[in-house]
N, C-alpha and C positions, 0 to 999 in steps of 0.2 A: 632546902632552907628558904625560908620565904623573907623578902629585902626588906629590913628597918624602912621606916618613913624620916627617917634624919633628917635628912635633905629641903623636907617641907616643913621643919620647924626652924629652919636657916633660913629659908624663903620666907619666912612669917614673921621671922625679925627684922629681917631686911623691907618687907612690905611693910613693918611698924616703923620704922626708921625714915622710912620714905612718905608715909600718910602725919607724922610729927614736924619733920621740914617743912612739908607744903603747909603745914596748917599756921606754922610759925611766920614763915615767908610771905603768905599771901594774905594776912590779917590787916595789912596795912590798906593794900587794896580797898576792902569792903568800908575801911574806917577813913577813907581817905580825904571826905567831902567834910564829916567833923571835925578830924583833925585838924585837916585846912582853916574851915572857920573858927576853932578855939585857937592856933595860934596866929590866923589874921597872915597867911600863907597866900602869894599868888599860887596858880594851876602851873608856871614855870618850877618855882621852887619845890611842889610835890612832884613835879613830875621827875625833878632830880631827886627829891627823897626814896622815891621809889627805884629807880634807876641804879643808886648805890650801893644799892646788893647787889646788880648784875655786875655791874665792872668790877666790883671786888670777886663774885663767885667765877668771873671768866676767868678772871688774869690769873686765879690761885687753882687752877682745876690743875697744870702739869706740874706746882712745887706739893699740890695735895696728894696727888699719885706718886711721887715720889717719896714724898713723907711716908706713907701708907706700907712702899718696897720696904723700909728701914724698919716700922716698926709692927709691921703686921697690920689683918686685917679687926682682928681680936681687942687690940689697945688701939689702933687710929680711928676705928668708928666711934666708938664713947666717949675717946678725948675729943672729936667731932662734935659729937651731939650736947657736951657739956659745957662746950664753948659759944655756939649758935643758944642756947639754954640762956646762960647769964647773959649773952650779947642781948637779946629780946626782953630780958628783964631791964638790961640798961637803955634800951628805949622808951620805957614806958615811965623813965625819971627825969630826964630832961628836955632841954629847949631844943630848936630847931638843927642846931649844930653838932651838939652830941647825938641829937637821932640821927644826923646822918652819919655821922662814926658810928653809932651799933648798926646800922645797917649794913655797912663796909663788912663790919666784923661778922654778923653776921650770914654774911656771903663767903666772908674766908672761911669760917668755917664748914658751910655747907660744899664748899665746892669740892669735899674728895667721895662728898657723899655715892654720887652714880658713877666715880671708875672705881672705887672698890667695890660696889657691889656686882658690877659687871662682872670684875675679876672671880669675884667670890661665887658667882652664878657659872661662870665657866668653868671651877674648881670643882664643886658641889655639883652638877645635873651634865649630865650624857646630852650630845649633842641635838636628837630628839627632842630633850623635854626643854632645851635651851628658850623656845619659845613662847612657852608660856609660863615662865619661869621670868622671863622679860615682863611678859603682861601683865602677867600678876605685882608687878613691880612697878613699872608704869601706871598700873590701875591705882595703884594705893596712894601714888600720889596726888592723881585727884582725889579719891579718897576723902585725903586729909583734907581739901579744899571744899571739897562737898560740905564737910562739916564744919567746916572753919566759916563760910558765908556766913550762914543765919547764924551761926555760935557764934559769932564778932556782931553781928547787927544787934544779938540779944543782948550781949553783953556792954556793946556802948551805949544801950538805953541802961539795962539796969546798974550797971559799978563803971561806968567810965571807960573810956580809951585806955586810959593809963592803967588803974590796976590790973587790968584784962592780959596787957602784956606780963606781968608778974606772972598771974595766972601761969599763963601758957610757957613761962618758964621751966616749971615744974616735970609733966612728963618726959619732958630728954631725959635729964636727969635722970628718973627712974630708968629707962631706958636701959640709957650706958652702965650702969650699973649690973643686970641683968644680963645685958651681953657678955662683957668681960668675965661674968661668973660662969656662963654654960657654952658661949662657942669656941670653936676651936678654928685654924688656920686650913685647916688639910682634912677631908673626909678619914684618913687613915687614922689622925690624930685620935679622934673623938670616940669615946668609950661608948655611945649609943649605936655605934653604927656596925652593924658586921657584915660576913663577908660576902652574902650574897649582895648587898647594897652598895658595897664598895665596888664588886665587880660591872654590875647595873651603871655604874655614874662612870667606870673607866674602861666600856667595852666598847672594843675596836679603838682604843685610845693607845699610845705610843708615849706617852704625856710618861715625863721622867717619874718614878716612887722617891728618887729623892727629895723628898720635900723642904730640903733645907738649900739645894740647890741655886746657885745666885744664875738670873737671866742672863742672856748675853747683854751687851750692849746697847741703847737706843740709838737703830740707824737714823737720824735726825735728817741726813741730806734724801735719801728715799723717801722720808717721810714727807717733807718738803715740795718733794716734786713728783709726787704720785698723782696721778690724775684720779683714781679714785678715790683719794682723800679729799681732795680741792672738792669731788660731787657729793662727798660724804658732809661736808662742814659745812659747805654753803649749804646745801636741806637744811642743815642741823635750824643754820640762823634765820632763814626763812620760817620755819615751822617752831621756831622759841620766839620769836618776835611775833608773830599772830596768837599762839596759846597762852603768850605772857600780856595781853590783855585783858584775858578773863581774870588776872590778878590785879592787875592796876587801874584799869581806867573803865571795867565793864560795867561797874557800878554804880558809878557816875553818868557813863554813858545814858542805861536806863532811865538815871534821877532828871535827865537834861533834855535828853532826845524823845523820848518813850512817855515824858512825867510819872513815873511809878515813884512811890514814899520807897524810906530809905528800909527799911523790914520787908518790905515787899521786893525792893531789890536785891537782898540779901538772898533770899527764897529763889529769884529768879536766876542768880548769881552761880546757883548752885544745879540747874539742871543743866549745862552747856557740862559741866566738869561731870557733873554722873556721865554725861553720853560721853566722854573720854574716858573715864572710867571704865564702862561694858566695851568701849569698841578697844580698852586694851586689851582685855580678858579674852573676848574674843579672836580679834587679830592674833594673838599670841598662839593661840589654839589653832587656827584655818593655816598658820602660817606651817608650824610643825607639823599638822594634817597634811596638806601638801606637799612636804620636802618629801614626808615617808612612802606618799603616793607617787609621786612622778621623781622625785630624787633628785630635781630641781633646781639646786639653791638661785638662782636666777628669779624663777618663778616664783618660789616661795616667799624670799626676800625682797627681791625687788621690783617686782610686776606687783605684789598686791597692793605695795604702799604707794607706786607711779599710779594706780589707779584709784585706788581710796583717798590720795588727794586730789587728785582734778575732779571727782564727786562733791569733795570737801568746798572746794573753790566756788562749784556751780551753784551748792546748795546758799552758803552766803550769801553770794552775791542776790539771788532769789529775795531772800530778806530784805533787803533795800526798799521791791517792791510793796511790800507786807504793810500795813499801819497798825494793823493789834498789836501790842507790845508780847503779849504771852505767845501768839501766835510766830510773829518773829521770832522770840527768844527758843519758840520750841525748833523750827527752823534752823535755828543756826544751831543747836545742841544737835540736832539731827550731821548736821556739817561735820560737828566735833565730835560724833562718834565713829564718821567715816576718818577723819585723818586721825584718832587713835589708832586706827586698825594699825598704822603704820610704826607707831611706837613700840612694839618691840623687835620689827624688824632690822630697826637703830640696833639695838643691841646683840641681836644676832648676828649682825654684818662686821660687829667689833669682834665678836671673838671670833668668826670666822676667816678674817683678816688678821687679826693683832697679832694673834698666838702668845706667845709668851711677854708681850708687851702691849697687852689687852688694856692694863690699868691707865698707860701712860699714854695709848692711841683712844681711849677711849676720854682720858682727856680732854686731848687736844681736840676732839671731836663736841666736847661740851662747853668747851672753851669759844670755838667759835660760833655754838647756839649761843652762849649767853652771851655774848658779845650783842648780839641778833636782840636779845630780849632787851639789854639794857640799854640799845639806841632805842624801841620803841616806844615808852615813855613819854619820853624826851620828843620824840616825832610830833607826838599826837597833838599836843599844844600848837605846836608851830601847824599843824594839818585845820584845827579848829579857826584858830585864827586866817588863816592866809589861802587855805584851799577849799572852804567848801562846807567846812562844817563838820557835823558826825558823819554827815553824807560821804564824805572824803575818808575819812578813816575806817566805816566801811568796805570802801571800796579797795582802799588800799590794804585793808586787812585779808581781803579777796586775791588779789595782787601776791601775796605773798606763798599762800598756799599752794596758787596755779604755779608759781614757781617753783618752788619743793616737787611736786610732781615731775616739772621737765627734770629737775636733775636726779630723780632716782631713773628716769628713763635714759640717760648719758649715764650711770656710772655701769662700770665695769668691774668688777674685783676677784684677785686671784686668791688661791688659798695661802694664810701663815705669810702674805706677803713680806711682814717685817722678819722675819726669820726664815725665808727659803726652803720651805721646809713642809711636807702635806699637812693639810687640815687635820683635825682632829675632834 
């Protein structure tokens, strides 16, 4: 019997789920410099506007995973996406103070988005395809960004800032709706899949059939004092405070440093996030390519993203040198397709550690990137003013990546660590 393809229309929704966030999220970004001037905003106070999705999406990533254990994968993602949905329509109605409440909100919202799909990738795909099953995942969030750039530039010339957020309200919506009608929680579950398929996603797997199953406990003090947690989270925030640039301030950057119009920034806005985009897709692929060939996990996981970021570091910093704006910008896109490679090796590393408490380490692991993303913001301002200029932020954006590299070369990790128990 030849295996249903299930699995890759679960991926497809998840990869829609994730390319609709980014494009929600990172709209403010591109619209940043108008906004600013229609409500007569210093660069401090945007820079908090923007900032206020990260502290809200950090701080709710382990009550989102949790919420997620109580009500499934099925009902937590839509009540997700139809909450971030109306939040982004409530930005684009009021003043300064209420868009930073829908920003807050949503961030709560989004923030159970990447450990339920985590969990849902580790449920649905054999260990094998774990990796590009990541990529594909991590790609669609730039994705959404790709096309959010110049689809937010065109849109603030033609209908406004404001209605544009309405707009973009809309697809979640559809979305959640669509989920809840055709996924199911557990491959077992789901009437498209049989058995040759079900065997395929659980061979050499030990992973309980009872799927109603309550996990054990979360060891919180293990978790706490794991050394390769502490290597897993500091990456995280290194490498979400340099990627969370090309949402907040990249665009500005261009309009300021570079002189490019704000359309043409949009455009340019958008090739850094394609090259994240292929080096997910890829990386996702080289990484599974490698485990199956040398067996690995080491290598496959953590050698290729210690080295695709210190390529990432070099190639930035390069840019510095550069004064063609396009030519830079292709430069640094080239940077950002080497430290995708590394983005789904993030997610392979959670299920190969988590084990049965994948949703809630993988959290705590996005919890500390977005911590990361939401101080840099916030940074940049204080960086223009007082250290140097774009030139400094830059450089410090360089700074951060070469970081992420030393710490995938310090981490260590064993298998199912939170649960004692082999890999799977």
């Amino acid at each position: 019997m030849k295996a249903s393809n299930t699995r890759f229309i679960v991926l497809a929704g998840l990869c829609m789920a994730a390319a609709l966030a980014y494009l929600t999220r990172n709209a403010v970004g591109t619209a940043e410099s108008t906004i600013r001037a229609d409500l007569g905003l210093t660069k401090e106070q945007s820079g908090w506007l923007s900032s206020a999705f990260f502290w809200a999406y950090a701080l709710c990533q382990i009550p989102a995973a949790a919420l997620s254990l109580r009500l499934g994968a099925r009902r937590a993602l839509p009540l997700f996406a139809v909450l971030w949905s109306l939040a982004t329509a409530l930005f684009g109605m009021g003043g300064f103070a209420s868009m930073v409440v829908s920003r807050a909100l949503v961030g709560v919202a989004q923030a159970g988005l990447v450990p339920v799909a985590i969990s849902v990738m580790a449920r649905w795909f054999p260990r094998a395809g774990q990796g590009l099953a990541s990529g594909a995942f991590g790609g669609f969030m730039s994705a959404g960004s790709i096309v959010g750039a110049p689809l937010t530039a065109a849109l603030v010339l033609t209908c406004g800032w404001r209605p544009m957020f309405l707009w973009y309200a809309l697809p979640g919506i559809v979305w959640a709706v669509w989920f809840t009608r055709w996924f199911r929680n557990h491959p077992a579950e789901h009437a498209a899949v049989n058995e040759a398929e079900l065997q395929l996603i659980t061979a050499g797997s030990e992973r309980a059939q009872n799927v109603d199953a309550k996990p054990p406990s979360m060891p919180w003090r293990l978790l706490m004092t794991s050394p390769a947690m502490w290597c897993i989270c500091v990456q995280q925030a290194f490498r979400s405070a340099g990627y969370i640039f090309f949402g907040t301030w990249f665009t500005t950057y261009l309009q300021e440093a570079r002189g490019v119009e704000l359309i043409t920034s949009g455009w340019l806005t958008a090739l850094p996030l394609i090259g994240d985009l292929t080096g997910s897709l890829l990386g996702g692929a080289v990484s599974d390519a490698v485990l199956r060939k040398t067996g690995s996990q080491r290598l496959a996981r953590q050698g290729i993203p210690a080295i695709a970021l210190f390529v990432c570091a070099c190639l930035v910093f390069s840019a510095w040198f550069v004064s063609n704006a396009l030519a830079a910008v292709l430069i640094i896109s080239l940077g950002m397709f080497c430290a995708a490679v590394a983005n789904p090796c993030v997610s392979t590393v959670m299920m190969h550690v988590g084990g049965s408490h994948v949703a809630t380490v993988s959290g705590v692991m996005n919890m500390c990137g977005n911590l990361g993303a939401a101080a840099f913001p916030v940074v940049v301002p204080w960086l223009l003013a007082n250290a140097g200029g774009w030139d400094a932020v830059l450089i410090g954006f360089t700074a951060l990546y070469a970081s992420a590299a030393l710490f995938w070369l310090l981490l260590k990790t064993k298998p199912n660590m939170f649960d004692g128990m082999p890999a799977h």
